[in-house]
C-alpha positions as CSV (number, residue, x, y, z in Angstrom):
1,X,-55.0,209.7,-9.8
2,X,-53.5,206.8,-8.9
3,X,-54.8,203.0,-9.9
4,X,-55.7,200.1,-7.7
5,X,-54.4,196.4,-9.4
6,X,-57.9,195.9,-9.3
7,X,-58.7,198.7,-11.9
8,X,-55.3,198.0,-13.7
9,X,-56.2,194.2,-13.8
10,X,-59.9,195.3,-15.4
11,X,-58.4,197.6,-17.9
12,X,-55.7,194.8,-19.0
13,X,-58.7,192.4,-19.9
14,X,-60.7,195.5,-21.9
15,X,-57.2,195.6,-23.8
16,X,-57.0,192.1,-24.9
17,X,-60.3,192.1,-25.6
18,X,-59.3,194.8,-27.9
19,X,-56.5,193.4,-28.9
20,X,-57.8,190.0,-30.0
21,X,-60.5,191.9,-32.2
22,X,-58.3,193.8,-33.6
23,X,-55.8,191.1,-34.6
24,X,-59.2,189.6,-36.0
25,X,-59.5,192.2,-38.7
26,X,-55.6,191.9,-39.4
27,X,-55.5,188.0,-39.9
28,X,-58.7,188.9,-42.5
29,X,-57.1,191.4,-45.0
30,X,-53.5,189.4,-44.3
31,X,-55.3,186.3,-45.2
32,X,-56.8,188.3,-49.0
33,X,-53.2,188.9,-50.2
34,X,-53.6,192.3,-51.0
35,X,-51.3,193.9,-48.4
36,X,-51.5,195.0,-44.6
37,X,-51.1,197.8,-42.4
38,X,-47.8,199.2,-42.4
39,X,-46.1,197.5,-39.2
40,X,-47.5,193.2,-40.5
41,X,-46.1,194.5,-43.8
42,X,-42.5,194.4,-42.1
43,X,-43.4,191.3,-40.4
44,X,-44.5,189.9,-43.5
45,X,-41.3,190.9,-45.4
46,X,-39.6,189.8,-42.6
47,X,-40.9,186.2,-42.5
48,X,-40.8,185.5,-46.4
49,X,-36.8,186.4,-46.1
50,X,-36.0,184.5,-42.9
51,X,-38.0,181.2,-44.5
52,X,-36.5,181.6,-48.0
53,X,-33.3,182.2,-46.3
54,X,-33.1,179.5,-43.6
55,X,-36.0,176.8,-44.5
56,X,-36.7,177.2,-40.9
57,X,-40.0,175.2,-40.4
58,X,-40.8,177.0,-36.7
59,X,-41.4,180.2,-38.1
60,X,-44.4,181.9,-38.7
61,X,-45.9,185.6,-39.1
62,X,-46.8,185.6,-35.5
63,X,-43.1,184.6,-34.4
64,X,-41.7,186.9,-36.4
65,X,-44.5,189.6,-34.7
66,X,-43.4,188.5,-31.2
67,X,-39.5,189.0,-32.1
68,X,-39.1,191.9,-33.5
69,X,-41.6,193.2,-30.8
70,X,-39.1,192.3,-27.9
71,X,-36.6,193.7,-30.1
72,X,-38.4,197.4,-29.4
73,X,-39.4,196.5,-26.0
74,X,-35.2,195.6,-24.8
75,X,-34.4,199.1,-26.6
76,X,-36.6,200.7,-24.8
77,X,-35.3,199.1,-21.6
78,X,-32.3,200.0,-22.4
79,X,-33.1,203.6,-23.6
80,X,-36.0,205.1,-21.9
81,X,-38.5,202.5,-19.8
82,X,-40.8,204.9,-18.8
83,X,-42.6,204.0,-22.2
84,X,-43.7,200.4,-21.5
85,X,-46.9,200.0,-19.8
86,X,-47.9,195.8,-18.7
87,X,-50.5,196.5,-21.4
88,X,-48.1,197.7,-23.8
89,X,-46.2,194.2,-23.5
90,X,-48.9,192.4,-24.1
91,X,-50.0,194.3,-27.4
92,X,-46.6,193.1,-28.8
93,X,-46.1,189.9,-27.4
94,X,-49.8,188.4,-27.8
95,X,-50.5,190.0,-30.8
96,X,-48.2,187.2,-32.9
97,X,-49.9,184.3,-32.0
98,X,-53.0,185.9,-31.8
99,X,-52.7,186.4,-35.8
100,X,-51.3,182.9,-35.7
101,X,-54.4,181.0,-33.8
102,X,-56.8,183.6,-36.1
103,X,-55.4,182.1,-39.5
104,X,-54.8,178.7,-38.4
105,X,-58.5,178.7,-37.8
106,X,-59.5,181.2,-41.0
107,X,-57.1,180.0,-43.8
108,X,-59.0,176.9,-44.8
109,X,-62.2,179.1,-46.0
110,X,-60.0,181.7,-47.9
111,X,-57.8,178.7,-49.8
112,X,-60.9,179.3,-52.9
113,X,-61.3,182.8,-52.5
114,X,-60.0,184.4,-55.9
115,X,-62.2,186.7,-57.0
116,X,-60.9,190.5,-56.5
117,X,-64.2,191.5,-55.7
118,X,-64.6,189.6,-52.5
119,X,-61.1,189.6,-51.6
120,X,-61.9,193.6,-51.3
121,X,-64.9,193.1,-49.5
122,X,-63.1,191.0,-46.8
123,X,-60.5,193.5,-46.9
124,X,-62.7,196.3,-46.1
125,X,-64.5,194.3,-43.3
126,X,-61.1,193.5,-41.8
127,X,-60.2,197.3,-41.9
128,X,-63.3,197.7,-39.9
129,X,-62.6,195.2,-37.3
130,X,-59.2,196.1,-36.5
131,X,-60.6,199.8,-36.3
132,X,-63.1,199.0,-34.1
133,X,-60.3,196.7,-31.4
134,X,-58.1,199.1,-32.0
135,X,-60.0,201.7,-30.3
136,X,-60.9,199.4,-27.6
137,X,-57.2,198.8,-26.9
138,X,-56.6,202.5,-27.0
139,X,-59.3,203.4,-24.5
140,X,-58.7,200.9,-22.0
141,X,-55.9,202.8,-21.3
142,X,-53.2,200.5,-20.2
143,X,-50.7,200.4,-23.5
144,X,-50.6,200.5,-27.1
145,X,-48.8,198.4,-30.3
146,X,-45.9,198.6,-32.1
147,X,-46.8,201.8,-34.4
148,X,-48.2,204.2,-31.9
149,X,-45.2,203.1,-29.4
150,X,-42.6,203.7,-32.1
151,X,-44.2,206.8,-33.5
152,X,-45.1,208.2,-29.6
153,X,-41.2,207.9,-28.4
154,X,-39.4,209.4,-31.6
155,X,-42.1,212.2,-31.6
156,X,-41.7,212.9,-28.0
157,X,-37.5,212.6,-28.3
158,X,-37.6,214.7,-31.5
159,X,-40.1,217.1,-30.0
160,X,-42.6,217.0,-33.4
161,X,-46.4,216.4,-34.1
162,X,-47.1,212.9,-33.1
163,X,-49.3,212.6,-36.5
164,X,-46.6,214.1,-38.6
165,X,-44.2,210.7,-37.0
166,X,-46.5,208.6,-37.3
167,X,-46.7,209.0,-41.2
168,X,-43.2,208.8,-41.5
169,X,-42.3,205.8,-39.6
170,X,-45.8,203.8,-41.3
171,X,-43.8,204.9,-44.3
172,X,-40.3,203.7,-43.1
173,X,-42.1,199.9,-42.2
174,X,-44.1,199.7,-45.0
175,X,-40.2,200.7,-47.3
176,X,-38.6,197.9,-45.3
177,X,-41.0,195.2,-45.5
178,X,-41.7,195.7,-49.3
179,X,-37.7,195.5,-49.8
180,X,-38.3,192.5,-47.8
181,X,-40.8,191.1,-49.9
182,X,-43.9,191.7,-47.9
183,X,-47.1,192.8,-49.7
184,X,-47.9,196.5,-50.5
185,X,-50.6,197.0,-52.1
186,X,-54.6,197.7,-52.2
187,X,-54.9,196.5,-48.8
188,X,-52.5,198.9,-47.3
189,X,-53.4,201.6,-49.0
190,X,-57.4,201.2,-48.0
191,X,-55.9,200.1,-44.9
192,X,-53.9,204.2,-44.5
193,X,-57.5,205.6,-45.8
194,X,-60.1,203.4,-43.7
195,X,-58.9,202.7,-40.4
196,X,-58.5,206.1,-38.7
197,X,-61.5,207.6,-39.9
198,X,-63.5,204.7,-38.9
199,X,-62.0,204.6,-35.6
200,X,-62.1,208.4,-35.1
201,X,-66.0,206.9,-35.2
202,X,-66.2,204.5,-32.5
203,X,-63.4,206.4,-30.4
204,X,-65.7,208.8,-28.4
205,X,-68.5,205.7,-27.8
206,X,-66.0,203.3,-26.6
207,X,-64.9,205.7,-24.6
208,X,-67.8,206.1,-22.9
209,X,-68.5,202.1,-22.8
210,X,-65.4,201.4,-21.4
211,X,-65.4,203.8,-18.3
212,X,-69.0,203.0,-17.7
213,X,-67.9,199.2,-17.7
214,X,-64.6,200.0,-15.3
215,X,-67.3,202.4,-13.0
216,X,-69.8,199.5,-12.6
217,X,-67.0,197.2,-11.8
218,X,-65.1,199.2,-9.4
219,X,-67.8,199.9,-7.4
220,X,-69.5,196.9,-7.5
221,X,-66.7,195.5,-5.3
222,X,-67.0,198.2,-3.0
């Protein structure tokens, strides 16, 4: 069935709400040091070369996000744009300086935070978070990041299991970025074991959230 704008334009604001939570729980376990989920460790490896490289004083994780997402978006433009959703363009272009605003803000309480113990702990929270936008973002229905685009497209062009893909190219980014001098460790391995059974959780509830919230909308302004 076919959307209005007016259920497109409710959906899109579900998504950054989503979005902005789950970049919440990113910015948390970037912010311990002890790695990230496979696509920020790319960025990450990413931004460490391009400074060391270049000195350049205007970059920053979140441009390096919003770059190499435009990067996917103009090959899929140029490939196969029946991919990209309005949502799906904002998941990869607001989700840089999301991070950015989210550690500008969080960095000053984690500058005395050594102890491994609680570095963990905020890990784990921030795997938690993320799952929890990151279903949001997937229910509302209007696009998805940089992983599941990547993973959905090769997938559907090589004909295999989406989940099979998935592994591989979260493998691939995680290769590139460590080359690259991002950080692989703890945090992206609880990262691979946390998030999608904790979202497999909240999956079926926001599911039911979300359309109840788009329902009462809809036909309130009938």
């Amino acid at each position: 069935m076919k959307r209005s704008l007016r259920e497109w334009l409710i959906r899109i604001v579900i998504l950054m709400i989503g979005l902005s939570v789950a970049h919440l729980g990113v910015t948390l376990f970037l912010l311990t040091d002890l790695g990230s989920d496979p696509f920020n460790v790319l960025i990450q490896g990413l931004f460490r070369t391009l400074s060391s490289l270049t000195g350049w004083a205007f970059l920053s994780h979140g441009r390096v996000h919003v770059a190499v997402s435009l990067l996917i978006i103009l090959i899929l433009l140029l490939t196969d744009r029946s991919y990209i959703k309005i949502g799906t363009v904002l998941c990869m272009v607001c989700g840089g300086p999301i991070i950015d605003f989210f550690t500008l803000l969080l960095a000053p309480l984690f500058q005395k935070m050594h102890a491994l113990p609680v570095r963990i702990l905020v890990l784990a929270v921030g795997c938690v978070i993320l799952a929890y936008g990151m279903t949001i973002v997937i229910k509302s229905d209007a696009g998805t990041g940089p992983n599941d685009l990547v993973a959905i497209v090769i997938s559907d062009k090589l004909h295999q299991k989406f989940s099979v893909v998935r592994i591989v190219v979260d493998v691939c980014f995680v290769a590139a970025g460590w080359l690259l001098g991002g950080t692989f460790g703890l945090g992206t391995i609880i990262c691979a074991a946390l998030v999608g059974p904790v979202a497999g959780l909240f999956l079926p509830r926001n599911e039911r959230i979300i359309e109840g919230i788009i329902q009462k909308v809809m036909n309130r302004q009938t």
